[in-house]
N, C-alpha and C positions, 0 to 999 in steps of 0.2 A: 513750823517756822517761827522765831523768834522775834520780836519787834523789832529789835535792834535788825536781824538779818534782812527782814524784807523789806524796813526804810533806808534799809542803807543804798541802794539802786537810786534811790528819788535825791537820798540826802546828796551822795555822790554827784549827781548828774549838776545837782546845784551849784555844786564847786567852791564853795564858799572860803575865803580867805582864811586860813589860821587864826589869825588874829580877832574875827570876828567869833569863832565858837565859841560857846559855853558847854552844851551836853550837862543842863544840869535836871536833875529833878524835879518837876513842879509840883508842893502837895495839893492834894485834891482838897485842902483848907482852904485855900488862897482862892479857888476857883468859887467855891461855896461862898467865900463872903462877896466877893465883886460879881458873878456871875448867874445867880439863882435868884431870882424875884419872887418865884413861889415857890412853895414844898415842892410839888410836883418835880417841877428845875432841880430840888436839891435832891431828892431822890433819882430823878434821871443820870444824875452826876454820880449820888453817887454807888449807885448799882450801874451805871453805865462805862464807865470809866475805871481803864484797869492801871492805866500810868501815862502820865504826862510830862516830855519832856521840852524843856527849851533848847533847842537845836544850837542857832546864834542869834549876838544881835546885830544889824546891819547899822553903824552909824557913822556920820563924816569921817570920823577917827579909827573907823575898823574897815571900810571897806574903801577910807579915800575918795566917794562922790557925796557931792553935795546936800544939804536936807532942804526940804521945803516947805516953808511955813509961810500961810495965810494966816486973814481971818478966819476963813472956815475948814480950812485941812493942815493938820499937823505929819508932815512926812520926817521929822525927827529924828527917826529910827524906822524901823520893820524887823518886826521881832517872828524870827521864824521856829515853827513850834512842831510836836508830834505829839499825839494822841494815840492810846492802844487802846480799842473798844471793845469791848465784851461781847459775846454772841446776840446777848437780848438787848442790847445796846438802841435808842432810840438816834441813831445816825445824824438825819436832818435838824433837829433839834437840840443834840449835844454841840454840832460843828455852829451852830449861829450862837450858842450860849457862848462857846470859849471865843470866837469873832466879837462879841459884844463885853466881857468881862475886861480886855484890854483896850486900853485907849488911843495906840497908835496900834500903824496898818500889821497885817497879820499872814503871813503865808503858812498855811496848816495844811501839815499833812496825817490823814487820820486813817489808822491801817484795821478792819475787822478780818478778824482769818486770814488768809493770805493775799488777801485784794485791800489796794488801797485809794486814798483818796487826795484830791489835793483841791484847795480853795484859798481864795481871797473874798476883801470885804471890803470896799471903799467905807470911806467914814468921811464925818464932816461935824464939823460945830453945830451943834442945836441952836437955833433962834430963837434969842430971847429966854434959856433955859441955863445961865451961868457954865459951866464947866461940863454940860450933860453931850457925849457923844452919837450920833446917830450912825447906824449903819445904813448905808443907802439899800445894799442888795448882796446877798453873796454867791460866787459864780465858782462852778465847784465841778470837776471832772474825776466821777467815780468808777468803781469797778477797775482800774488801773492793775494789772500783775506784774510787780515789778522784776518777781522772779524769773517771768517763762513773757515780756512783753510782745504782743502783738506789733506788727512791722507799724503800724502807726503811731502806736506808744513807744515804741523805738525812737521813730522821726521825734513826737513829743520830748522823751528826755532828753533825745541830745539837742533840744532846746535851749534847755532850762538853764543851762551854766552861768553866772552872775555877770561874767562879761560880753555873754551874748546880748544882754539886755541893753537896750537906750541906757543911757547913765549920762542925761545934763543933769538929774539928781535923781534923788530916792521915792521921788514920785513916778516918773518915769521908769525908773526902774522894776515899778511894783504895777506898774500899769502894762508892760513888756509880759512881764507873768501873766496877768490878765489875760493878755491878747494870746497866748499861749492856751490856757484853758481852754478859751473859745475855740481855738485853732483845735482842738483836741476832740472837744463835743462836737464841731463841725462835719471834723475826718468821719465821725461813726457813723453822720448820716450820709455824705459825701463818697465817702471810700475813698477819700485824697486826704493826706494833711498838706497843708499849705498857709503860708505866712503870709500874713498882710502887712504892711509896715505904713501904706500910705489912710491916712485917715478917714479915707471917701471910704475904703475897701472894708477896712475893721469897723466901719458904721452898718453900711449894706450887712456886710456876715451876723453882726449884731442884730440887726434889727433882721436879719430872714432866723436866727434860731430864735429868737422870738416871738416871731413869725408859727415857726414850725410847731412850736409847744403851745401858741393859742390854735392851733389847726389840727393837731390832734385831739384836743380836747372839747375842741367842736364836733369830730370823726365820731368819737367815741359817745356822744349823748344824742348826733343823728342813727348810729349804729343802734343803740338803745331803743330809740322809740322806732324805728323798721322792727325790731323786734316785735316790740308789742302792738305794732301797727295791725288792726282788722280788716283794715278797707283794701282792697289790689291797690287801690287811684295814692292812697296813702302811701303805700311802700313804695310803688313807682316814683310818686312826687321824692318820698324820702334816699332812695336809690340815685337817682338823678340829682339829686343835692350832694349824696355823698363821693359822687364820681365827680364831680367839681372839687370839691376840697381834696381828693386824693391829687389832681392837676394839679390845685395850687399848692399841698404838700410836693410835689415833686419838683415845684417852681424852686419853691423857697430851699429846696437841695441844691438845684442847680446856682442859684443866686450863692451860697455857700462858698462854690466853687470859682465863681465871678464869670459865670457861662452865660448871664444874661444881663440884663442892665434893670 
C-alpha cells in the first residue's frame, strides 16, 4: 500500500477545503536544517524518513475561521502534514522532531507500513528566550488502519472533518483535534468511543489517561520485583500492592467513560 493510498482515508476524513491544499513535497533539507539538533536527529531523519508531504495550510483566508494570537501562542495557521517512515524508522522521535522543526501548531499524520498515526503538539512562546518555541507535549493516537479501520477508528475518523471541529478560531479548532485523539486512546482502553465537548469531562478523560499510563508503569516495576521477590511475606506484600493498582487501573477506565465521578 502506498502512502498516498493509506493516508488518503485520514486525509479524506479531514475534509479539508480546496482552497486550503497544497500536496506539496517537503525536502528532507529543510527538515535537517530547522529540525536536527544533533547528528544522531540528523541521521534519524535521515535514514528514517522516506518522504514528506505538506497536506494544507489552514489559515483565516483558506478555511474562513479566525487565527489566534497571543503572547504566548501563535494560532496563525496549522499546517497539516504527512510523513512516510521507513521500517527501521525511529517513530517517537522522528514525530516530536517534525512537531518541533515548525513553529506553528502542526497536525501530523505519520504512516509506517500500512498502519498509521496521527498527532498534535501544543506550543507556546519560550520565556525570556526571543523567538524560541516550546512544545508543551505531544498527544498521538497510533497503530490506526486506515485501510481495513476498526469500529472505533471508524467512530474516530468520522470525527475528524474540519467542520466538525469548534471554529470560534484555529486554536479551537486544533484543540477539537486534540480532544479527538484522546477520545481515540480512551476508546482502546474503554471499548467506547465517546466525545466530550464540556470541559470538566475532557479534563477528568485527560487526567484518568494519564492516570492510566502512570499506573501501568507502576504495574510493571511491582510485577518486576514479585519476580525476584525471595521472601513469600515479600511477594504477598507485593501481590496485594499490585491488585490495588489493577482496581485503580480499572478506575481510571471507567472514569474514561465518565462511569464514575
Amino acid at each position: 500500500m502506498t502512502e498516498v493510498a493509506a493516508t488518503d482515508p485520514i486525509i479524506t476524513a479531514l475534509d479539508l477545503p480546496p482552497g486550503a491544499r497544497l500536496d506539496m513535497r517537503v525536502p528532507k533539507k529543510a527538515l535537517l536544517e530547522q529540525g536536527a539538533p544533533t547528528a544522531t536527529d540528523k541521521r534519524a531523519i535521515q535514514d528514517g524518513i522516506e518522504e514528506m508531504q505538506w497536506i494544507a495550510a489552514l489559515k483565516p483566508n483558506t478555511v474562513a475561521i479566525p487565527a489566534f494570537v497571543n503572547e504566548d501562542r501563535n494560532y496563525s495557521e496549522i499546517a497539516v502534514l504527512s510523513a512516510m517512515l521507513r521500517p527501521e524508522a525511529r517513530s517517537p522521535r522522528l514525530t516530536e522532531l517534525i512537531h518541533r522543526a515548525i513553529p506553528y501548531p502542526v497536525l501530523l499524520i505519520t504512516l509506517s507500513g500500512s498502519h498509521a498515526a496521527l498527532s498534535v503538539a501544543p506550543k507556546r512562546a519560550a520565556q525570556n528566550e526571543g523567538n524560541k518555541i516550546v512544545v508543551e507535549r505531544i498527544v498521538l493516537a497510533d497503530e490506526i488502519d486506515p485501510g481495513a479501520p476498526s469500529t472505533i477508528e471508524r467512530s474516530f475518523l468520522e470525527s475528524l472533518a474540519l467542520a466538525l471541529q469548534p471554529a470560534r478560531d484555529l486554536s479551537t479548532v486544533y484543540d477539537g483535534w486534540l480532544v479527538r485523539i484522546e477520545a481515540l486512546n480512551a476508546a482502546r482502553l474503554s471499548g467506547q468511543f465517546v466525545l466530550a465537548n464540556e470541559a470538566d469531562r475532557i479534563d477528568r478523560r485527560r487526567a484518568a489517561l494519564e492516570e492510566h499510563a502512570r499506573l501501568l508503569r507502576e504495574i510493571a516495576q511491582l510485577r518486576a520485583q514479585a519476580g525476584r521477590a525471595k521472601q513469600i511475606n515479600q511477594r504477598v506484600d507485593l501481590n496485594q500492592k499490585i491488585k490495588a493498582v489493577e482496581a485503580a487501573i480499572d478506575r481510571a477506565k471507567r472514569l474514561m467513560l465518565g462511569d464514575v465521578e
